[in-house]
C-alpha positions in Angstrom: 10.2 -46.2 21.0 12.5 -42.5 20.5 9.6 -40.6 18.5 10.8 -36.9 17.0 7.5 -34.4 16.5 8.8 -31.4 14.6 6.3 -28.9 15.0 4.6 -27.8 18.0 1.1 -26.4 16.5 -2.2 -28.2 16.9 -1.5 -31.3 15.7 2.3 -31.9 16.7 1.5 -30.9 20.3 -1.7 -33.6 20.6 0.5 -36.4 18.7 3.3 -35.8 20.5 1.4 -35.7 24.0 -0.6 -38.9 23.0 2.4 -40.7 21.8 4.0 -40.2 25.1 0.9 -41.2 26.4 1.4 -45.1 25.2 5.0 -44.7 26.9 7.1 -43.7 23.7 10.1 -41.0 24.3 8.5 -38.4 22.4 11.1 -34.7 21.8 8.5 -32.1 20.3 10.9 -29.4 18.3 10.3 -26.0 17.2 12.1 -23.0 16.1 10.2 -20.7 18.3 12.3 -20.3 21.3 9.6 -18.4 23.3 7.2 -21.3 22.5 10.0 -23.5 23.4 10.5 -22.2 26.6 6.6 -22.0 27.4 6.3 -25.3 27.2 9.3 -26.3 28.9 8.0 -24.7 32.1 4.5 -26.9 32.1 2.5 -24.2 29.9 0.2 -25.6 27.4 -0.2 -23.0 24.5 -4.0 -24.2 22.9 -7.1 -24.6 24.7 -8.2 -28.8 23.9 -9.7 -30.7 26.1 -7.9 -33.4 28.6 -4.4 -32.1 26.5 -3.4 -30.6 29.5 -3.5 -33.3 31.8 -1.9 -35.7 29.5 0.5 -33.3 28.8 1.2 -32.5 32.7 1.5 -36.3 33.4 4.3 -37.6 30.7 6.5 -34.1 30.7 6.7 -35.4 34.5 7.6 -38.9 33.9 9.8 -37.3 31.4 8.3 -39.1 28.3 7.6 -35.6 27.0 10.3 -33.1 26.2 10.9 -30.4 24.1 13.6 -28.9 22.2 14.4 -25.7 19.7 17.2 -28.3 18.5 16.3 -30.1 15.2 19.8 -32.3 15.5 19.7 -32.9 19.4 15.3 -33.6 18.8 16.0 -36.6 16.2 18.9 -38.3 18.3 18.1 -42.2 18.9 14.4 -41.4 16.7 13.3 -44.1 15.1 10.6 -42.1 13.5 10.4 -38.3 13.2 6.6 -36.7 12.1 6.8 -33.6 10.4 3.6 -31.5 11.9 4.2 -28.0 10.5 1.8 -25.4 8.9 0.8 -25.4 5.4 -0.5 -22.2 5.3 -3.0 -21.7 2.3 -1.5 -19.6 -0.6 -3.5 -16.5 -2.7 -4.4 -19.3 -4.9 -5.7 -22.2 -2.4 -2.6 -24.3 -3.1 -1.2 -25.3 0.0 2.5 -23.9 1.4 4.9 -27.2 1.2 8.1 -24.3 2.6 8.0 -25.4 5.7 7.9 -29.2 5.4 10.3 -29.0 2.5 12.5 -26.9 4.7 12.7 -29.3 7.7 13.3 -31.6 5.3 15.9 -30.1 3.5 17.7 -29.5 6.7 16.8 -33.4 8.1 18.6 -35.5 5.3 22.6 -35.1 6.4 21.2 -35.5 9.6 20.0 -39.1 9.4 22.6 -41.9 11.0 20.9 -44.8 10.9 17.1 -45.8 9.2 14.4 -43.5 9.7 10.9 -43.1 9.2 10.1 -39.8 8.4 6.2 -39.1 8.4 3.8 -36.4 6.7 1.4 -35.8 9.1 0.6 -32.1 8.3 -2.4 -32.3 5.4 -0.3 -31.9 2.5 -1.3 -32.0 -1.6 -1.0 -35.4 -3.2 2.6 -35.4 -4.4 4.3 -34.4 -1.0 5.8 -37.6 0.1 7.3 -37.4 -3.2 9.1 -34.2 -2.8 10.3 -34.7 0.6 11.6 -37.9 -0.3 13.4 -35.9 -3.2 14.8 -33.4 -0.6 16.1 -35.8 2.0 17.9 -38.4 -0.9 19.8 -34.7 -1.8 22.1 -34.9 1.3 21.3 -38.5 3.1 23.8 -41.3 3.5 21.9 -43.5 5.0 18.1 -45.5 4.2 15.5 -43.9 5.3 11.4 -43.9 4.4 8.7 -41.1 3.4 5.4 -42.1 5.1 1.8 -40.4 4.7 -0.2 -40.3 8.0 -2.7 -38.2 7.4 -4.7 -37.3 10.9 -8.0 -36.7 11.3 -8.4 -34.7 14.5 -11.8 -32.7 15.6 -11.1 -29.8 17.3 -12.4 -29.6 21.1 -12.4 -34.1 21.0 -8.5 -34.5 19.5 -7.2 -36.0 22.4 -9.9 -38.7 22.2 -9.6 -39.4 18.9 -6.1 -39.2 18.6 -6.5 -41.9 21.4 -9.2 -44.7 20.2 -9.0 -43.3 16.7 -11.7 -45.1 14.3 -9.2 -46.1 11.6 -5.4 -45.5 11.3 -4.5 -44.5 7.6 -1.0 -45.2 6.7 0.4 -44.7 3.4 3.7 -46.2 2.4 5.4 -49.0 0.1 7.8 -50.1 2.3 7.4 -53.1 4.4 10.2 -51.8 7.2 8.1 -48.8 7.6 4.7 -50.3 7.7 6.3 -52.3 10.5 7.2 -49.7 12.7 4.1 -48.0 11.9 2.1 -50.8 12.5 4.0 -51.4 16.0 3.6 -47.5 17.0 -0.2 -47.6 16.4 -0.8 -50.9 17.8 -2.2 -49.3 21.3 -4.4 -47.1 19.7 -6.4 -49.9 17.8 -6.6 -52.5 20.7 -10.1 -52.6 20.5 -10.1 -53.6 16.4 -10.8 -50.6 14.3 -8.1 -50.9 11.5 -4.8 -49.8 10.6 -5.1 -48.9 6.7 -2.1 -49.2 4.9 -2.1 -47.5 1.2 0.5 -46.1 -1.2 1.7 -42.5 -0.6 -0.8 -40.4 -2.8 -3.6 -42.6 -1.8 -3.2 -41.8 1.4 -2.7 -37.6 0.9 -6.1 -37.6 -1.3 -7.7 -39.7 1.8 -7.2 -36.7 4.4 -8.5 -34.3 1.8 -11.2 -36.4 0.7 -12.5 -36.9 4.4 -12.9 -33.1 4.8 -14.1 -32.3 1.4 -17.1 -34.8 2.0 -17.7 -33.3 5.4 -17.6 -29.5 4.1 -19.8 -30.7 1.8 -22.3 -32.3 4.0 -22.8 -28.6 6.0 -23.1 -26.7 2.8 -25.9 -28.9 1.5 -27.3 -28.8 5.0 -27.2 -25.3 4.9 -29.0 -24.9 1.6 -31.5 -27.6 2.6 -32.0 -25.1 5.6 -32.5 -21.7 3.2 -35.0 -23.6 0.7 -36.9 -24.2 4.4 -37.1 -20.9 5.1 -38.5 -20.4 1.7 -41.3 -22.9 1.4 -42.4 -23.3 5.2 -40.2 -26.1 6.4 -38.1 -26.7 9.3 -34.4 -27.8 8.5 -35.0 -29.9 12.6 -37.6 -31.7 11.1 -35.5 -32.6 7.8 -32.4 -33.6 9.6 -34.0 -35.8 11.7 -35.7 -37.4 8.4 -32.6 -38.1 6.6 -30.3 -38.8 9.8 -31.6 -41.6 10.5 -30.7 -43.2 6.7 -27.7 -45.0 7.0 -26.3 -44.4 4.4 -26.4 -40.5 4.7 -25.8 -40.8 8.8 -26.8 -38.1 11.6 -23.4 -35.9 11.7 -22.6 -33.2 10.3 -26.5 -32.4 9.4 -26.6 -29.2 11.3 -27.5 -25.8 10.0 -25.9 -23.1 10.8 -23.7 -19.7 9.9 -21.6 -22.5 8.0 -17.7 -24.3 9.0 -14.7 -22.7 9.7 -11.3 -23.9 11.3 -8.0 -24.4 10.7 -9.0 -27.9 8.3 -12.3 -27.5 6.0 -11.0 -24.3 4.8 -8.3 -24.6 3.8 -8.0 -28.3 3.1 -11.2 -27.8 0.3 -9.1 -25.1 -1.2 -6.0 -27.3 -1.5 -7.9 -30.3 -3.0 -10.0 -28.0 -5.5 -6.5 -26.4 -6.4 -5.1 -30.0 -7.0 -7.8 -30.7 -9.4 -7.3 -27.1 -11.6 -3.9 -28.0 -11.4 -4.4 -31.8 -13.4 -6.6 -29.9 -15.6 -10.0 -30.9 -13.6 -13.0 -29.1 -13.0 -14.7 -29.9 -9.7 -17.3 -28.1 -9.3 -18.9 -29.7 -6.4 -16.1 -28.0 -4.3 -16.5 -24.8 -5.5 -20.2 -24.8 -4.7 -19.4 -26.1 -1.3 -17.2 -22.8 -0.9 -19.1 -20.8 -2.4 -22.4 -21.6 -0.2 -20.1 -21.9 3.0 -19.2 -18.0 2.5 -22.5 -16.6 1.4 -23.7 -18.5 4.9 -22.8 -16.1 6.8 -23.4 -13.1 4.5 -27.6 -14.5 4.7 -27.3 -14.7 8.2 -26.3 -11.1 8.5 -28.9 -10.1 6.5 -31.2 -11.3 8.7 -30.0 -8.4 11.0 -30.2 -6.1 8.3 -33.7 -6.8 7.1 -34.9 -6.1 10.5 -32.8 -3.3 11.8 -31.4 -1.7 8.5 -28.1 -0.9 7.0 -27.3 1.9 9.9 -26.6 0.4 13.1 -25.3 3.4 14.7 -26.7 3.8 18.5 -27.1 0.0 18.6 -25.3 -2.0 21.0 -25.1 -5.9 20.0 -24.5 -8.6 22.3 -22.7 -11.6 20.7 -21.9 -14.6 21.9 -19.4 -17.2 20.7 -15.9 -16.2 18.7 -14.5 -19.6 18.4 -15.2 -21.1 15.4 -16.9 -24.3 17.1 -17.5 -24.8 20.7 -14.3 -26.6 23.1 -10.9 -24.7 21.5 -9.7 -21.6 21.0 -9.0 -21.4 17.3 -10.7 -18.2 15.5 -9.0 -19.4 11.9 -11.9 -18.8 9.3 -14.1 -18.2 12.7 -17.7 -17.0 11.1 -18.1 -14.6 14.2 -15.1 -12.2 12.7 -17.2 -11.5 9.6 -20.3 -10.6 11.7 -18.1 -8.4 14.0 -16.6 -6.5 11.0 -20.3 -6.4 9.3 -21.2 -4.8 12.7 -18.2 -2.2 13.3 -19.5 -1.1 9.3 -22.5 -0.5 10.2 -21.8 1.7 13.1 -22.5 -0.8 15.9 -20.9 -1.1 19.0 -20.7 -5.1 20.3 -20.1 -6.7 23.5 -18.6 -10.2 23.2 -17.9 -13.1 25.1 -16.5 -17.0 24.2 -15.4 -19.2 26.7 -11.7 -19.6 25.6 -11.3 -17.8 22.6 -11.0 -13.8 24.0 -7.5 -13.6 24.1 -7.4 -14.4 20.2 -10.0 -12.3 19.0 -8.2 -9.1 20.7 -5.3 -9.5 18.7 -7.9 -8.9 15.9 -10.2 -6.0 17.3 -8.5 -4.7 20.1 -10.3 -2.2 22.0 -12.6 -2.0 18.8 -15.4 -4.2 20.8 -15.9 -5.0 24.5 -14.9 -8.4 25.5 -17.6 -9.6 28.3 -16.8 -11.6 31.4 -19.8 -13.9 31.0 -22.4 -14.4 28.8 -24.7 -12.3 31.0 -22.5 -9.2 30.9 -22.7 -9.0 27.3 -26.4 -8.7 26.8 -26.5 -6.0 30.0 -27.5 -2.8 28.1 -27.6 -4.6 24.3 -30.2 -3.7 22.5 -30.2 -7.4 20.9 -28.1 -10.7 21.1 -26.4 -13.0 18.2 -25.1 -16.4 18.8 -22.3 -18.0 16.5 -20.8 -20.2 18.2 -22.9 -23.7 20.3 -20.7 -23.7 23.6 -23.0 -25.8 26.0 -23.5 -23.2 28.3 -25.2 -21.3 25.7 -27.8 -24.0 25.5 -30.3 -23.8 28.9 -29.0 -19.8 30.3 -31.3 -17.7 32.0 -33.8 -16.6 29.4 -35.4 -13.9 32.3 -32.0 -12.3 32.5 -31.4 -11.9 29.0 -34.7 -10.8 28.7 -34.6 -8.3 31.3 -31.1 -7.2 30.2 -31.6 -7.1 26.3 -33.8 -3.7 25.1 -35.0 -5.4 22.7 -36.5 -9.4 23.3 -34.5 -10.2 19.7 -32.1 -13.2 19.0 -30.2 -14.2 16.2 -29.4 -17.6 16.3 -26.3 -18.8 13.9 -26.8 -22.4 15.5 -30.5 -23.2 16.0 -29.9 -23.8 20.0 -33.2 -23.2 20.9 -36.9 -24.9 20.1 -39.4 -22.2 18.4 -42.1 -23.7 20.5 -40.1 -22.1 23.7 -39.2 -18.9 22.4 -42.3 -18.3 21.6 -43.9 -18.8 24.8 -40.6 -16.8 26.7 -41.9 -13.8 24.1 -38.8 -13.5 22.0 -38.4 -12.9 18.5 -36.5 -15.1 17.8 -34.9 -15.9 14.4 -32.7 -19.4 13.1 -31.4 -20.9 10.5 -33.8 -23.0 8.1 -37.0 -22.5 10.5 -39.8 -20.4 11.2 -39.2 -17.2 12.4 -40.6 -16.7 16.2 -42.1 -13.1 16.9 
């Protein structure tokens, strides 16, 4: 099947990629020529893992092309996804200019019947509004599909690949065939293929991630009531975990979520609700908590060391805002780095992949380490954010003998007390004891 992806960020790069995958003719456009042209020469622009060597193998075999051309990328498409950014506005509400734009521009376009599919997260509503757009200018039928996705950063490839349900939402019968034939190769193994009206199938995608964002905020207040009375959060996850109805994911305390998704997407749905007069107050908290997160966490540097951090030198480790990619949207590291600069610290910091990204920020404000080792050598203590693997069993004699000071701050509990107390660290979490 011809497949059109317009948008080339996150999520039109891994469905494109993965549609190719299953042997569809899949043209990825964008208006970024420079982005454009990276691509065409074998460059994949975001770190995910196994992306690159699906992308390598179908831009060979020529299943995977790309294009700045919206006209000359639909040709022959039987169905075009619109992936582009809906940035969040002062407000929450998401940005709908770009998808309305592309749509605008698709409707005289069209030659023949076309599917043309929401797959960005957009407000309940959108289908409707593109549909709206497109019937301005098109002479021929066509169909507005909602296909929400529900990608995790650092596993998309995999679960764009044996996805645990399919959520399609549309009234048409000729589109929920071609749909339904698309995604067949995905779901060989049984897990469904949900078909839903439009708006059903918008306030699904939000509703996933508001749930989720909720989950980590009322983890991460379970954890500060811990520290209070004498509890360890370990010890409570592993209690309710194992209930299951509440389930063992997303249990984890920590310096709370970030991303380019929970953000923004619990901002959008708790604008949808002021907007039908609503008050849902659940989501507010969930922000609410999510920020002050990583404002406690600070002050757990500040309670030790003080306001004035001048003459310190902090290692840091992890800029990402979870471990496997390279996205720093809503990363909680950046407010600890600029809490840090205030205070008259100087920090040395390393992630993995996400370096480049973070210098765009700070510049030649903080020093960017090669390795995790180089950015405790000479630091008086060490902070961790972000739970890359290779975080999880280093050298704890290095660190020690590099670090002034035997002090960590852990944002993601990697470590057991029991350990860091016999290694002779102070060593302070989220939600348990602290070791000193």
């Amino acid at each position: 099947m011809k497949i059109a992806v317009v948008g080339t960020g996150y999520v039109g790069l891994v469905t494109g990629t993965c549609f190719a995958e299953t042997g569809n003719d899949v043209v990825c456009i964008d208006i970024n020529a420079e982005k454009v042209k990276q691509l065409q020469n074998g460059v994949v622009p975001i770190f995910e893992p196994e992306l690159d060597i699906y992308f390598e193998r179908n831009t060979k075999h020529g299943r995977l092309t790309f294009t700045t051309s919206l006209a000359e990328g639909i040709e022959g498409a039987k169905i075009i996804f619109l992936a582009l950014p809906t940035p969040p506005g002062e407000d929450g509400s998401a940005d709908l200019k770009y998808i309305l734009g592309v749509a605008k521009d698709l409707g005289p376009l069209l030659k023949e019947y076309t599917v043309i599919v929401n797959k960005s997260t957009v407000p309940v509503g959108t289908a409707d509004k593109v549909n709206a757009v497109i019937a301005q200018t098109a002479k021929v039928e066509y169909s507005v599909v909602s296909n929400p996705e529900f990608l995790r950063e650092g596993v998309a490839v995999e679960d764009f690949m044996k996805p645990e349900r399919v959520v399609v939402g549309t009234k048409s019968q000729k589109a929920r065939e071609l749909m339904e034939e698309l995604y067949e190769p995905f779901v060989r193994q049984g897990n469904p293929i949900i078909f839903m009206d439009e708006h059903s199938a918008e306030v699904t995608k939000y509703a996933a991630n508001a749930f989720l964002a909720t989950k980590i905020s009322f983890m991460n207040e379970i954890a500060n009531l811990c520290e209070l009375v004498g509890a360890d959060v370990d010890e409570v996850r592993r209690g309710i975990g194992t209930d299951s109805r509440i389930g063992k994911r997303f249990l984890f305390a920590g310096v709370g979520y970030g991303g380019s998704c929970f953000p923004k997407d619990v901002q959008a749905l708790h604008k949808t609700a002021q907007e039908n007069n609503y008050s849902f107050d659940i989501l507010k908290a969930v922000m609410d908590v999510n920020y002050r997160q990583r404002e406690l966490f600070y002050k757990k540097i500040e309670a030790k060391y003080g306001k004035d951090l001048s003459g310190k030198t902090i290692a840091l480790w992890g800029l990402a805002f979870k471990p496997n990619t390279d996205d720093i949207r809503e990363a909680p590291a950046l407010y600890i780095i600029e809490k840090l600069l205030e205070a008259g610290a100087k920090v040395r910091a390393y992630d993995p992949e996400a370096i480049e990204n973070v210098k765009r920020i700070f510049g030649e404000k903080i020093y960017f380490a090669k390795d995790e080792y180089d950015a405790v050598d000479t630091a008086d203590f060490l902070v961790i954010v972000t739970e890359w693997n290779e975080f999880r069993s280093p050298n704890f004699d290095k660190i020690k003998a590099a670090l002034k000071e035997s002090v960590i701050f852990d944002g993601r509990n990697l470590y057991d007390n029991g350990k860091m107390r016999e290694l002779g660290f102070t060593y302070d979490s989220i939600g348990r004891e602290v070791v000193s």
